[in-house]
mmJSON file of the N, C-alpha and C atoms, coordinates in Angstrom:
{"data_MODEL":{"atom_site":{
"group_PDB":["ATOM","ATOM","ATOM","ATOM","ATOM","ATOM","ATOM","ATOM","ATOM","ATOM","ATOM","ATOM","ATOM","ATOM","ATOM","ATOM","ATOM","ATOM","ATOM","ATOM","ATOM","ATOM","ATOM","ATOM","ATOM","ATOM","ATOM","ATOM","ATOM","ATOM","ATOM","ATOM","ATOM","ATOM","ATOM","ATOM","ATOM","ATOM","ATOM","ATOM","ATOM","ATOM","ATOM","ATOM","ATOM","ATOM","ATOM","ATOM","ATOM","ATOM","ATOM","ATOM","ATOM","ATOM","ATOM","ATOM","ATOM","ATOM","ATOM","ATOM","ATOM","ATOM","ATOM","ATOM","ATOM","ATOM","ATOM","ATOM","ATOM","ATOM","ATOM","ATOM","ATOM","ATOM","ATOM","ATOM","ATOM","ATOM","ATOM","ATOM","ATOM","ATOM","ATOM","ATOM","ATOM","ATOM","ATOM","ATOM","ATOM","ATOM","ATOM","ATOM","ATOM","ATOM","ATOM","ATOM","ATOM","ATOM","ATOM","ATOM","ATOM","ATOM","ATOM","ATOM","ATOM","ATOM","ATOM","ATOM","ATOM","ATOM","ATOM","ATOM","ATOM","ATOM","ATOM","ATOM","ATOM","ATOM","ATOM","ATOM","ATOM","ATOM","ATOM","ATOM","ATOM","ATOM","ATOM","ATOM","ATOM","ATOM","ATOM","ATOM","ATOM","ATOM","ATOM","ATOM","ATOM","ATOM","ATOM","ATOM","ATOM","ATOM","ATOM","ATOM","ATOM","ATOM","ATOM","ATOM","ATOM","ATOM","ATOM","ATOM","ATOM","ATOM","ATOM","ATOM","ATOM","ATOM","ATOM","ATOM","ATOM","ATOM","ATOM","ATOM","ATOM","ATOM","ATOM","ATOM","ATOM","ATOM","ATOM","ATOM","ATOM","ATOM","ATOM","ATOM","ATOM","ATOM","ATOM","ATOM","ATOM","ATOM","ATOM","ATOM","ATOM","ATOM","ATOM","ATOM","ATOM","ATOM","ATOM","ATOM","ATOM","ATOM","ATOM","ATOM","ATOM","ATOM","ATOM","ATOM","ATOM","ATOM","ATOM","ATOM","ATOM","ATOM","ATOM","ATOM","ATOM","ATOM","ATOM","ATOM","ATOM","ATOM","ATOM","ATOM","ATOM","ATOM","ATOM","ATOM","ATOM","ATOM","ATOM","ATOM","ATOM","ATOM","ATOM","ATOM","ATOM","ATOM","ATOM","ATOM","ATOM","ATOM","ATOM","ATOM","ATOM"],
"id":[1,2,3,4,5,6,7,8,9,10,11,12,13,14,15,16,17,18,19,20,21,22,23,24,25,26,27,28,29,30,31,32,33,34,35,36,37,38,39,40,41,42,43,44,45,46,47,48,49,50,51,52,53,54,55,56,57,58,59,60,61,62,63,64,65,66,67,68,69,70,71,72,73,74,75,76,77,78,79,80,81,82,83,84,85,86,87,88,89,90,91,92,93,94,95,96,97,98,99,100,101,102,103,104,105,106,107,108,109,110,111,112,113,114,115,116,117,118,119,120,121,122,123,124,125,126,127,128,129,130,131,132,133,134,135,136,137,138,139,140,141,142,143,144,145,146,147,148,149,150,151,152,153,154,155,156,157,158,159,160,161,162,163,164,165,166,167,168,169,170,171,172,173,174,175,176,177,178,179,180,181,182,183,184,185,186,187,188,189,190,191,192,193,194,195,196,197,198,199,200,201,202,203,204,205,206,207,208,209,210,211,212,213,214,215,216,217,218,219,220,221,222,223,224,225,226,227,228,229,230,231,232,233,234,235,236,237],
"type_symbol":["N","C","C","N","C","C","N","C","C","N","C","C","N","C","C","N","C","C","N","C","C","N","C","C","N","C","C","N","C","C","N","C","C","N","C","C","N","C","C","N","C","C","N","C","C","N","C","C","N","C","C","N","C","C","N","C","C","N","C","C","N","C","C","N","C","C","N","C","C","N","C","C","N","C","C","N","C","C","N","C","C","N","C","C","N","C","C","N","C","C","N","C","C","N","C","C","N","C","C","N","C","C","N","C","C","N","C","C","N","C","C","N","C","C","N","C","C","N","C","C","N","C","C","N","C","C","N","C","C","N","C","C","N","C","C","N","C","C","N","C","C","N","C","C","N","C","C","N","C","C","N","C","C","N","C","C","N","C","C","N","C","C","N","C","C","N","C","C","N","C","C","N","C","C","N","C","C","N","C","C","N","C","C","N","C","C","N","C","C","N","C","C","N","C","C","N","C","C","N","C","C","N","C","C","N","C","C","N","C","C","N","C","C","N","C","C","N","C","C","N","C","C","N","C","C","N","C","C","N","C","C","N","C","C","N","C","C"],
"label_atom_id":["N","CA","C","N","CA","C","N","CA","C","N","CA","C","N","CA","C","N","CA","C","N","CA","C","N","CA","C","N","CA","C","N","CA","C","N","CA","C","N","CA","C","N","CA","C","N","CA","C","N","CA","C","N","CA","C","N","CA","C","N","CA","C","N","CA","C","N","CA","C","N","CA","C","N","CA","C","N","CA","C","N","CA","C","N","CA","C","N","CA","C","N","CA","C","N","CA","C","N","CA","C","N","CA","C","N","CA","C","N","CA","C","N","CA","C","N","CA","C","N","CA","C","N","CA","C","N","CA","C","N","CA","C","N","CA","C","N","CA","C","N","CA","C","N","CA","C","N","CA","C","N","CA","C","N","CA","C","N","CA","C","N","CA","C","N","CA","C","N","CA","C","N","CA","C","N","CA","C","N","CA","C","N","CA","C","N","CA","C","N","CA","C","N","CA","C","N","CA","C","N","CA","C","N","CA","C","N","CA","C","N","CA","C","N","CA","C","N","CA","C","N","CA","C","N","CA","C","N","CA","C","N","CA","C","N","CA","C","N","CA","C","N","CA","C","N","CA","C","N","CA","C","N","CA","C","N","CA","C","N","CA","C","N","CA","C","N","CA","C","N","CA","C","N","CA","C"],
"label_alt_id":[null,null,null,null,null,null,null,null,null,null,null,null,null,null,null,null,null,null,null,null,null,null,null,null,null,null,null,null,null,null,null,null,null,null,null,null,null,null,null,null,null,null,null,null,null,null,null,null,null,null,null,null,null,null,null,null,null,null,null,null,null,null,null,null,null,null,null,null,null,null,null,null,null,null,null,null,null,null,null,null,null,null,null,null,null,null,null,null,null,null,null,null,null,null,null,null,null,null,null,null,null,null,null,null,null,null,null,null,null,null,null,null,null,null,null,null,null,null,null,null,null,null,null,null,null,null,null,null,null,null,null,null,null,null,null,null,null,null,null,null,null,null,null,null,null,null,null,null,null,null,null,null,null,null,null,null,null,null,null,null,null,null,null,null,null,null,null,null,null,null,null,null,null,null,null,null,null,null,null,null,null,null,null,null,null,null,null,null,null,null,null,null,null,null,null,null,null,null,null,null,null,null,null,null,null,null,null,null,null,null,null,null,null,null,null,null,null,null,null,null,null,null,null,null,null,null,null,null,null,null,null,null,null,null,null,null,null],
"label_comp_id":["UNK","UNK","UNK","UNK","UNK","UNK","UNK","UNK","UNK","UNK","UNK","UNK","UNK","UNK","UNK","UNK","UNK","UNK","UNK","UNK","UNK","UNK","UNK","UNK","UNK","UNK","UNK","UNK","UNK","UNK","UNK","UNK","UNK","UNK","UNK","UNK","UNK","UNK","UNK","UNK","UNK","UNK","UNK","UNK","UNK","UNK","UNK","UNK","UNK","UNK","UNK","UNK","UNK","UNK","UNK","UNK","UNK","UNK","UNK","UNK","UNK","UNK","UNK","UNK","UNK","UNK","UNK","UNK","UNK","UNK","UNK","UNK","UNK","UNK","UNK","UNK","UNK","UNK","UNK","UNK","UNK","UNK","UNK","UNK","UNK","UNK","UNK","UNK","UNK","UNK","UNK","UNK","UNK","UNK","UNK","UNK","UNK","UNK","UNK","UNK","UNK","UNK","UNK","UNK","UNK","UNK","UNK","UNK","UNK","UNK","UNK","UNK","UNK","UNK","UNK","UNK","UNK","UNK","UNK","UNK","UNK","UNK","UNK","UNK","UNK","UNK","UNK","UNK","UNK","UNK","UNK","UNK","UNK","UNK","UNK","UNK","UNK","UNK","UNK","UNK","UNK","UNK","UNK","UNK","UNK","UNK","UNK","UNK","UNK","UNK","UNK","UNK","UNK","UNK","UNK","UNK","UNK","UNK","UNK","UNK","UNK","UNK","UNK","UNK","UNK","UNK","UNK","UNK","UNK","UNK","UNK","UNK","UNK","UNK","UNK","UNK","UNK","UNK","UNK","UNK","UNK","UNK","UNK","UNK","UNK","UNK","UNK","UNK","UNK","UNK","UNK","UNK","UNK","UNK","UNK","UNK","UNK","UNK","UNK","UNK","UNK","UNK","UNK","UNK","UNK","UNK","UNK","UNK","UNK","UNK","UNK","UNK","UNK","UNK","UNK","UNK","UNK","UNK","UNK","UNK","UNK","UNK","UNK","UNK","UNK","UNK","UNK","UNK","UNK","UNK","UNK","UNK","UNK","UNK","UNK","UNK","UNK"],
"label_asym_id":["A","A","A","A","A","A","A","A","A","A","A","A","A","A","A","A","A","A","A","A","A","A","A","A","A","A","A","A","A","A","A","A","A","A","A","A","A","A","A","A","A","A","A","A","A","A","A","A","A","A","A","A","A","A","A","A","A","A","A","A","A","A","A","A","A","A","A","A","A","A","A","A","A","A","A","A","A","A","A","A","A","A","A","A","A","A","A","A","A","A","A","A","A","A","A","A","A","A","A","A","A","A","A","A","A","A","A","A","A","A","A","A","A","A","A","A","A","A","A","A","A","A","A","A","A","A","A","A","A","A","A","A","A","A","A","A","A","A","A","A","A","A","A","A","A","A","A","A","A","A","A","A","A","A","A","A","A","A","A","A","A","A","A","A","A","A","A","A","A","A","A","A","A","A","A","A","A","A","A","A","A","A","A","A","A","A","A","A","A","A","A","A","A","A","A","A","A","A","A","A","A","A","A","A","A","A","A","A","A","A","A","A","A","A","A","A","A","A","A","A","A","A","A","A","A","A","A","A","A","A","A","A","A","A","A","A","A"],
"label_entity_id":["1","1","1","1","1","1","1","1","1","1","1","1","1","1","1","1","1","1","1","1","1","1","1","1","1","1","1","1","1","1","1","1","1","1","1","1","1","1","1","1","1","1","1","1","1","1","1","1","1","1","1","1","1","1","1","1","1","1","1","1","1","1","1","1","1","1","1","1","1","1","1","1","1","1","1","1","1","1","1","1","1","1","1","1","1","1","1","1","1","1","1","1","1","1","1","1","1","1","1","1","1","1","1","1","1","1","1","1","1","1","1","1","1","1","1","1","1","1","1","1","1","1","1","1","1","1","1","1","1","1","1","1","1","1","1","1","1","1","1","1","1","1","1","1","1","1","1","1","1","1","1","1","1","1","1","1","1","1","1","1","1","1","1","1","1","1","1","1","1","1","1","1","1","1","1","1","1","1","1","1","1","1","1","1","1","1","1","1","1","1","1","1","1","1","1","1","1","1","1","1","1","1","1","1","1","1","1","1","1","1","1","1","1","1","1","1","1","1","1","1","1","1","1","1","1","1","1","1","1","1","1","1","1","1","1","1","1"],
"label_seq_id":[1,1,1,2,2,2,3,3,3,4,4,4,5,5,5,6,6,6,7,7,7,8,8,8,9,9,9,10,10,10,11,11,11,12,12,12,13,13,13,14,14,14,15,15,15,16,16,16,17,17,17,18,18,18,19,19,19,20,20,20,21,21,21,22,22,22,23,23,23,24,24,24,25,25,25,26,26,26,27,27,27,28,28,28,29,29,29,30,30,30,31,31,31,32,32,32,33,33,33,34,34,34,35,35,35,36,36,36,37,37,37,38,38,38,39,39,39,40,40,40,41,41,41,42,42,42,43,43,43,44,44,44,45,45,45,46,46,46,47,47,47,48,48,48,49,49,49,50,50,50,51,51,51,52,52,52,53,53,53,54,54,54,55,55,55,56,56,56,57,57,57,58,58,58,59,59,59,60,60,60,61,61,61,62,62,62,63,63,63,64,64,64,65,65,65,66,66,66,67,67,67,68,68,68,69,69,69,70,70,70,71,71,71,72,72,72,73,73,73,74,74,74,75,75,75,76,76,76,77,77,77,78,78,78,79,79,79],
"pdbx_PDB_ins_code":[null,null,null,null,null,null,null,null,null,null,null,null,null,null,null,null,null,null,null,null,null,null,null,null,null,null,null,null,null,null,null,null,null,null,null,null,null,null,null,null,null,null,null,null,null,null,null,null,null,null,null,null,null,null,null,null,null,null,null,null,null,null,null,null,null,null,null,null,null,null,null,null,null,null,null,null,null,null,null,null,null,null,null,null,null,null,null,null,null,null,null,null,null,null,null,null,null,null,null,null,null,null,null,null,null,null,null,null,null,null,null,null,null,null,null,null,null,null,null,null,null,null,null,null,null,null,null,null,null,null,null,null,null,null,null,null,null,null,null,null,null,null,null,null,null,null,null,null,null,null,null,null,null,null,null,null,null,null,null,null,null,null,null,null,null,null,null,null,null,null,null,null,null,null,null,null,null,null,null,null,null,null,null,null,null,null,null,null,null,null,null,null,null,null,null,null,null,null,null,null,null,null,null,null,null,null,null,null,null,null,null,null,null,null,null,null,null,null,null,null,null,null,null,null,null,null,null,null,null,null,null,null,null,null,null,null,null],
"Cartn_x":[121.106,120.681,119.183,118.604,116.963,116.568,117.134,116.974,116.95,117.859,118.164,116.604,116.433,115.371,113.85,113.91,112.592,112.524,113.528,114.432,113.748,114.431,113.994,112.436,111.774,109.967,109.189,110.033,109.611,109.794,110.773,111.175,110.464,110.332,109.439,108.184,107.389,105.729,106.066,107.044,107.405,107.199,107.703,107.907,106.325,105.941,104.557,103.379,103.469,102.75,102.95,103.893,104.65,104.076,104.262,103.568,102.074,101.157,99.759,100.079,100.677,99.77,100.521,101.329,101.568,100.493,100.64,99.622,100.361,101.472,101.586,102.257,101.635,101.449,102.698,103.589,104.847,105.388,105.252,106.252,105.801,104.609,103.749,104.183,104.275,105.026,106.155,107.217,108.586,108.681,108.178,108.268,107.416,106.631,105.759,107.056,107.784,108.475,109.668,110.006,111.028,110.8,109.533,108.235,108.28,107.831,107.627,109.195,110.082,111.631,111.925,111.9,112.084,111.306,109.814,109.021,108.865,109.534,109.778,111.152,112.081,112.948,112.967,112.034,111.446,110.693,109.912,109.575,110.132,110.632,111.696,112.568,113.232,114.222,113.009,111.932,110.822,110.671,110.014,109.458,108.316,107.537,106.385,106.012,105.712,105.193,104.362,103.543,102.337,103.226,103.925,104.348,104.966,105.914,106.907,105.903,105.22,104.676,103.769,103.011,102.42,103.276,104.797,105.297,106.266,106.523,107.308,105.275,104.754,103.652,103.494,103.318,103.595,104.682,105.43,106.94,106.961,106.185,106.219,105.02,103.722,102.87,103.435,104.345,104.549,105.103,106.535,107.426,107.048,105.724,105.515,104.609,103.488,103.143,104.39,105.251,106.746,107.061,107.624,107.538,106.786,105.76,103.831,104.548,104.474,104.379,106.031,107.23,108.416,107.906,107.189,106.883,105.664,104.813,104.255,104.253,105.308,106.043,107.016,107.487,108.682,107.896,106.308,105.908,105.085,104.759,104.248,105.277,106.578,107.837,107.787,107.56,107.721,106.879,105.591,104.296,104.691],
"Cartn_y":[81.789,82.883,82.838,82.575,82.315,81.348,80.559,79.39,80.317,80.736,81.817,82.65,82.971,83.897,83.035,82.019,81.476,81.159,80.218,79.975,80.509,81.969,83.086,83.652,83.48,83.133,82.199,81.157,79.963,79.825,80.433,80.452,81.567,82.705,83.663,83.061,82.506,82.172,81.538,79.978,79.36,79.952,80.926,81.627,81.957,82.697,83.159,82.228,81.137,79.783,79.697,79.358,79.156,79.862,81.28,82.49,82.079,81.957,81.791,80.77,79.608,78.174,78.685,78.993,79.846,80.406,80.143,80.243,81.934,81.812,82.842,84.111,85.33,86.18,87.124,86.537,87.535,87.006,85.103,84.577,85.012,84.554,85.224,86.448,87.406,89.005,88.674,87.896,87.443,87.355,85.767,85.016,86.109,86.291,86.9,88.107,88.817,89.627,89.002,88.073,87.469,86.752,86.485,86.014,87.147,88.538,89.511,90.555,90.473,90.69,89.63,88.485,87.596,88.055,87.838,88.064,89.672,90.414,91.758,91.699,91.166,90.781,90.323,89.527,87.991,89.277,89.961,90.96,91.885,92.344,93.428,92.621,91.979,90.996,90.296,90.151,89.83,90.619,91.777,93.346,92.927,92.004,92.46,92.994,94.379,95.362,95.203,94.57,94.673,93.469,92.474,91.497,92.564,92.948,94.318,95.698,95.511,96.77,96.064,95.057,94.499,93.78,93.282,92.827,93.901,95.076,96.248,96.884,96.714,97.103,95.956,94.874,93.795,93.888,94.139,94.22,95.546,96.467,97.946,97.671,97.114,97.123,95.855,94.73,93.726,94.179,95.092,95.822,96.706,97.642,98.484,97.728,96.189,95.619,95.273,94.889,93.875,95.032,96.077,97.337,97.52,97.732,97.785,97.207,95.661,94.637,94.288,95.018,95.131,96.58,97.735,98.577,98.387,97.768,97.225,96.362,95.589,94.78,94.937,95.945,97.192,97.836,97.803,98.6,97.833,96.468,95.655,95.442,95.45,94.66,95.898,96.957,98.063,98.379,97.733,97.898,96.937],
"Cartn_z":[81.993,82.857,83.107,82.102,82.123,83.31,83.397,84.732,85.859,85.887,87.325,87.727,87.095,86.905,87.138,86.58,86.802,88.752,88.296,90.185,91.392,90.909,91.919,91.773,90.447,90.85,91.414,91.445,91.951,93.68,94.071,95.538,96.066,95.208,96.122,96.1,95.125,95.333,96.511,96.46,97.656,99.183,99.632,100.592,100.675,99.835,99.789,100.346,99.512,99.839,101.711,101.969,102.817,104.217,104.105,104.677,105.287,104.162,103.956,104.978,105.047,106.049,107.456,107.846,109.228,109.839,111.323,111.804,112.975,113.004,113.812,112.776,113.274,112.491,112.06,112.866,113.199,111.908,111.738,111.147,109.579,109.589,108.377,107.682,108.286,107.692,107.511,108.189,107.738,107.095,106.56,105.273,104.215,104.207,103.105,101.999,103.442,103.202,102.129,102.652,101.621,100.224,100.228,99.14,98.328,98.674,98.239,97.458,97.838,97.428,95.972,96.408,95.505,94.443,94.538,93.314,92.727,93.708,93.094,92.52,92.44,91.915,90.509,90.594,89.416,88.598,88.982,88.345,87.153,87.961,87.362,86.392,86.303,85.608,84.142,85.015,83.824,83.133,83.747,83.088,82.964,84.331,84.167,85.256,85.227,86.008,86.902,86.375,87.434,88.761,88.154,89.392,90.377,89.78,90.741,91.521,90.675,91.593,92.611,92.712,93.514,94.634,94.498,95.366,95.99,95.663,96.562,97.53,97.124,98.085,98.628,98.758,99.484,100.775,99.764,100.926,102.084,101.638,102.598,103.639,103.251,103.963,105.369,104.298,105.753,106.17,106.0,106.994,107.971,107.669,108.28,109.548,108.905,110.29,111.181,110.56,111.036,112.423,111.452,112.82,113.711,113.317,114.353,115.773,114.722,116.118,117.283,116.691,117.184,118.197,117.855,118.514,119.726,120.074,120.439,121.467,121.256,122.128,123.176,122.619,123.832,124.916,124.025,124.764,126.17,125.346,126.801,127.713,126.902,128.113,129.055,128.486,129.696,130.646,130.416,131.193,132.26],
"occupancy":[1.0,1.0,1.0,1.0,1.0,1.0,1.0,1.0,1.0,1.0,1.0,1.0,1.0,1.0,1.0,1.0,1.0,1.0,1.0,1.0,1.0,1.0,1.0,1.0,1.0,1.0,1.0,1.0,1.0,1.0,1.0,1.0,1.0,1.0,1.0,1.0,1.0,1.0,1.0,1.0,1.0,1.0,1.0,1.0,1.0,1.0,1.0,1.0,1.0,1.0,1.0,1.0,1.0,1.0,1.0,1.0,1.0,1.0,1.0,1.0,1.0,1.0,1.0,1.0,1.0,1.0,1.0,1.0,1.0,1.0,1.0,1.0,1.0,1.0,1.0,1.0,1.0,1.0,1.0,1.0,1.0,1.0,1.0,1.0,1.0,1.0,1.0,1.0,1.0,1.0,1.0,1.0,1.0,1.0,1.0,1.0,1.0,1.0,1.0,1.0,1.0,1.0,1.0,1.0,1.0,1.0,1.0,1.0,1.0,1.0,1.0,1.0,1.0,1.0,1.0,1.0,1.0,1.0,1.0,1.0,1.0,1.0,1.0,1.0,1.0,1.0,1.0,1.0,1.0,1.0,1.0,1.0,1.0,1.0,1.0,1.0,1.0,1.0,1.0,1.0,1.0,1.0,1.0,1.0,1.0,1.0,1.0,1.0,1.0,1.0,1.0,1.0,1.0,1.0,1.0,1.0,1.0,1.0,1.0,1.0,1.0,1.0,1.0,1.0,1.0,1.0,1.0,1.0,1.0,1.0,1.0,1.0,1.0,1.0,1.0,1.0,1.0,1.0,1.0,1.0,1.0,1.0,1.0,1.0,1.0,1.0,1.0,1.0,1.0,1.0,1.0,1.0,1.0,1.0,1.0,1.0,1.0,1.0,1.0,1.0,1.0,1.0,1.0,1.0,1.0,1.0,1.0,1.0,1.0,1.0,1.0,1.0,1.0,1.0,1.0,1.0,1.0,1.0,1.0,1.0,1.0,1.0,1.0,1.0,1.0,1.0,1.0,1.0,1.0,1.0,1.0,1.0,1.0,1.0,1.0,1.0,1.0],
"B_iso_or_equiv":[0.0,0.0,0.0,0.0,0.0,0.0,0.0,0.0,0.0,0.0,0.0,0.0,0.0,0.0,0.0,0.0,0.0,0.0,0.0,0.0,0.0,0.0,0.0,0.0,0.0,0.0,0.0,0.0,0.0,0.0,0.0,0.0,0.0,0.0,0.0,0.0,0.0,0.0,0.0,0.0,0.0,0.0,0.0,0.0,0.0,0.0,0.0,0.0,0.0,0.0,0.0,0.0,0.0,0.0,0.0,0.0,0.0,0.0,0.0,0.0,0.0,0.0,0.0,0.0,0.0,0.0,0.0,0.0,0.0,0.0,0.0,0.0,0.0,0.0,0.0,0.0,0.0,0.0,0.0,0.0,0.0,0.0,0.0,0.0,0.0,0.0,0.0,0.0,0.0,0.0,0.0,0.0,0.0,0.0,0.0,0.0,0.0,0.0,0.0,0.0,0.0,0.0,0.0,0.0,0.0,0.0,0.0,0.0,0.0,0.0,0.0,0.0,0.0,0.0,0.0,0.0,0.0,0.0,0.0,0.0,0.0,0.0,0.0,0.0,0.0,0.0,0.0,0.0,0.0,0.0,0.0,0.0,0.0,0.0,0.0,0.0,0.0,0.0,0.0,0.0,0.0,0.0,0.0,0.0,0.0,0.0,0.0,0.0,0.0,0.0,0.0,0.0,0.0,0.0,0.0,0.0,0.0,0.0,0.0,0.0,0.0,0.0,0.0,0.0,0.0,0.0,0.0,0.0,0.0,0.0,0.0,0.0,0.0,0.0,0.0,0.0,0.0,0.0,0.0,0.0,0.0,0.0,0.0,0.0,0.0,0.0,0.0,0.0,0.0,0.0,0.0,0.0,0.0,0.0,0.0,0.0,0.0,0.0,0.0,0.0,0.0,0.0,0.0,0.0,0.0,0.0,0.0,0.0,0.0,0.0,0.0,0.0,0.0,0.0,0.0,0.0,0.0,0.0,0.0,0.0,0.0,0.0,0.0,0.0,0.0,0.0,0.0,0.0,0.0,0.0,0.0,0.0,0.0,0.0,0.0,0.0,0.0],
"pdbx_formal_charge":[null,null,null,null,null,null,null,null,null,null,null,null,null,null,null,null,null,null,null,null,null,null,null,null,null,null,null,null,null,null,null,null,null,null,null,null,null,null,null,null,null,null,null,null,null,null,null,null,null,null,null,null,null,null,null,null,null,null,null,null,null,null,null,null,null,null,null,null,null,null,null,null,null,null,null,null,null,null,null,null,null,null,null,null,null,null,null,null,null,null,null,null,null,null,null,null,null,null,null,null,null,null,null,null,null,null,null,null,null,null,null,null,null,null,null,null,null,null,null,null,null,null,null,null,null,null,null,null,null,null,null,null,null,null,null,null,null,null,null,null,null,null,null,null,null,null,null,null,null,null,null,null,null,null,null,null,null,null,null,null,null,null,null,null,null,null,null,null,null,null,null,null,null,null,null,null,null,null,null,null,null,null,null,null,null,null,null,null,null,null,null,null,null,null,null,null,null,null,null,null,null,null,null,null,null,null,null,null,null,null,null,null,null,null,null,null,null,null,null,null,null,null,null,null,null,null,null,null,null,null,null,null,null,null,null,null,null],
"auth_seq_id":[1,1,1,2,2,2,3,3,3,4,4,4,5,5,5,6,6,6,7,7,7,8,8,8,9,9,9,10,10,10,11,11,11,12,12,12,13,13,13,14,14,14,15,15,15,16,16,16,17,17,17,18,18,18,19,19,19,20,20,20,21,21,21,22,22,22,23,23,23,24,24,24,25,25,25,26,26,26,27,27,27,28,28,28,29,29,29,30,30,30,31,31,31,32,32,32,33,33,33,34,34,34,35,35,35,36,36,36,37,37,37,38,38,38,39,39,39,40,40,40,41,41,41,42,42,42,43,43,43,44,44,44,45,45,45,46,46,46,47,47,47,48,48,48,49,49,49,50,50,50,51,51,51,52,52,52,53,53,53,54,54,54,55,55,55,56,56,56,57,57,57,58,58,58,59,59,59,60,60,60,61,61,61,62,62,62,63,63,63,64,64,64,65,65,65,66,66,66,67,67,67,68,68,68,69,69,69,70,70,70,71,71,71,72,72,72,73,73,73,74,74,74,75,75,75,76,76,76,77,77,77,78,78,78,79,79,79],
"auth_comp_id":["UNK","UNK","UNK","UNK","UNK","UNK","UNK","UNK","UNK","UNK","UNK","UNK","UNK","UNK","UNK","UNK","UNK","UNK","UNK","UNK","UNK","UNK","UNK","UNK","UNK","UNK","UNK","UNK","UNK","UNK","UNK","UNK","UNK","UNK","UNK","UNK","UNK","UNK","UNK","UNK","UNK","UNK","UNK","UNK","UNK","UNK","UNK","UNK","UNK","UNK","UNK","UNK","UNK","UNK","UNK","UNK","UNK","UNK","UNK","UNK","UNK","UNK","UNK","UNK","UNK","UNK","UNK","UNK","UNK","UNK","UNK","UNK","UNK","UNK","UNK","UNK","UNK","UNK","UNK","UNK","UNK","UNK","UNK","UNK","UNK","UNK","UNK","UNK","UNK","UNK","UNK","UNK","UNK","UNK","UNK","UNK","UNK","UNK","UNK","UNK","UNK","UNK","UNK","UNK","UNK","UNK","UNK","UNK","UNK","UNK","UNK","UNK","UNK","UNK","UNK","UNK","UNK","UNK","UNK","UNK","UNK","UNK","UNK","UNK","UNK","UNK","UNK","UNK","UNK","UNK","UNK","UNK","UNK","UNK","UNK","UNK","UNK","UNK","UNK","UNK","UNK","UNK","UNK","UNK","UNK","UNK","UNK","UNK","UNK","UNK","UNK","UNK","UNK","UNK","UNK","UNK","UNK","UNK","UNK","UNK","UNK","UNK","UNK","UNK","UNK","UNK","UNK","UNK","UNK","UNK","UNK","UNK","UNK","UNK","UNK","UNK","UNK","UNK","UNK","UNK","UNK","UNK","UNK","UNK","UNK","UNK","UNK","UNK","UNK","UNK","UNK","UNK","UNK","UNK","UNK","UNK","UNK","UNK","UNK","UNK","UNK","UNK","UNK","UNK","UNK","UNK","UNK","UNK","UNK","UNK","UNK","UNK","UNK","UNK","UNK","UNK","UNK","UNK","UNK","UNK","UNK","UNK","UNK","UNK","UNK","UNK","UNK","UNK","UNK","UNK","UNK","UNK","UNK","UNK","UNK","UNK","UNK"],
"auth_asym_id":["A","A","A","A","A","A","A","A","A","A","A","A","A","A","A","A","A","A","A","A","A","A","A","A","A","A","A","A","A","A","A","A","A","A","A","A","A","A","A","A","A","A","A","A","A","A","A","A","A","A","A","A","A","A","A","A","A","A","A","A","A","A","A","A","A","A","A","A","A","A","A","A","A","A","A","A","A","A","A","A","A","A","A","A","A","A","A","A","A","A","A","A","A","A","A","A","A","A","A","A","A","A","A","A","A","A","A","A","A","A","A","A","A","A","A","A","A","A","A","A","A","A","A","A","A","A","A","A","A","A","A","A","A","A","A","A","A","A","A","A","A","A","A","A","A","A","A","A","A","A","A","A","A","A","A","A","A","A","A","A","A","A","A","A","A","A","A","A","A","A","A","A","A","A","A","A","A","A","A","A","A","A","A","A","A","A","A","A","A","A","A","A","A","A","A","A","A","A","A","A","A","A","A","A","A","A","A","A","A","A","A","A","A","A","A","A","A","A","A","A","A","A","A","A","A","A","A","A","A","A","A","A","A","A","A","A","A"],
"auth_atom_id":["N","CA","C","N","CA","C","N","CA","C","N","CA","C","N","CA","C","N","CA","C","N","CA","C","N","CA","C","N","CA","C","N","CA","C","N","CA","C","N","CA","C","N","CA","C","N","CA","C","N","CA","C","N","CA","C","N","CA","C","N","CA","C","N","CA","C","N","CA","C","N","CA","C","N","CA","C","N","CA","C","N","CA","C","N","CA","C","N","CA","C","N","CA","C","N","CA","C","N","CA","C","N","CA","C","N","CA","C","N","CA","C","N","CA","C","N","CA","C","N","CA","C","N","CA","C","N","CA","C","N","CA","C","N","CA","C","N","CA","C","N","CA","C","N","CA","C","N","CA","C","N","CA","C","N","CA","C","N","CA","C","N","CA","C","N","CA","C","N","CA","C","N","CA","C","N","CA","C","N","CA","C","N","CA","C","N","CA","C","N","CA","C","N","CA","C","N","CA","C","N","CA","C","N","CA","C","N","CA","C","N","CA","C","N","CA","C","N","CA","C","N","CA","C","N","CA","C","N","CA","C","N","CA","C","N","CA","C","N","CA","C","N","CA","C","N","CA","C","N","CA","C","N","CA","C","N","CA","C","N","CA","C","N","CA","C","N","CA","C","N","CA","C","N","CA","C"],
"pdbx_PDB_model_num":[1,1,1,1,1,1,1,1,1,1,1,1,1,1,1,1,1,1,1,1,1,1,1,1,1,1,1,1,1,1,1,1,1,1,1,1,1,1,1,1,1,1,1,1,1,1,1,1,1,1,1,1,1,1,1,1,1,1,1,1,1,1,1,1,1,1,1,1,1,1,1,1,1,1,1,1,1,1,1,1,1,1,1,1,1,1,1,1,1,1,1,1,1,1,1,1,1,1,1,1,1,1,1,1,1,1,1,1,1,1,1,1,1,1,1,1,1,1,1,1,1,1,1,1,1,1,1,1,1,1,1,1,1,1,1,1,1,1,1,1,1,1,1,1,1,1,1,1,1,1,1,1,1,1,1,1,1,1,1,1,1,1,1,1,1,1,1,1,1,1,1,1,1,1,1,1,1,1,1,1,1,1,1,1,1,1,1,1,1,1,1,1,1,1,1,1,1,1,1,1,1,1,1,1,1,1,1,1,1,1,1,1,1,1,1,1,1,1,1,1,1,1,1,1,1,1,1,1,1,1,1,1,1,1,1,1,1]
}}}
């Protein structure tokens, strides 16, 4: 079970990494977002706190740009 667990820390930094060299910003909040689940995941299952609490604020702040820029965009198609 321990394997599992490392796994899923290893694939979220992945994603994370991943995020960072993207150059377009949309894709960036994507990935980051799934970076950020994983290692809040990896967290919690760890019990170390500080990982989890830093990656659920991770995950709200990209969602809420993720939205921004889905809202934003409706709004040029309509202009």
């Amino acid at each position: 079970m321990r394997i599992w667990i490392e796994v899923i820390g290893y694939v979220g930094m992945a994603f994370i990494l991943i995020g960072f060299s993207m150059r377009d910003i949309k894709a960036v909040r994507t990935i980051n977002v799934c970076g950020a689940v994983l290692s809040f995941i990896y967290g919690i299952l760890t019990r170390t706190w500080p990982t989890a609490c830093l990656n659920a604020c991770l995950f709200i702040i990209n969602v809420i740009y993720i939205i921004t820029y889905i809202i934003e965009s409706k709004k040029k198609e309509k202009q």
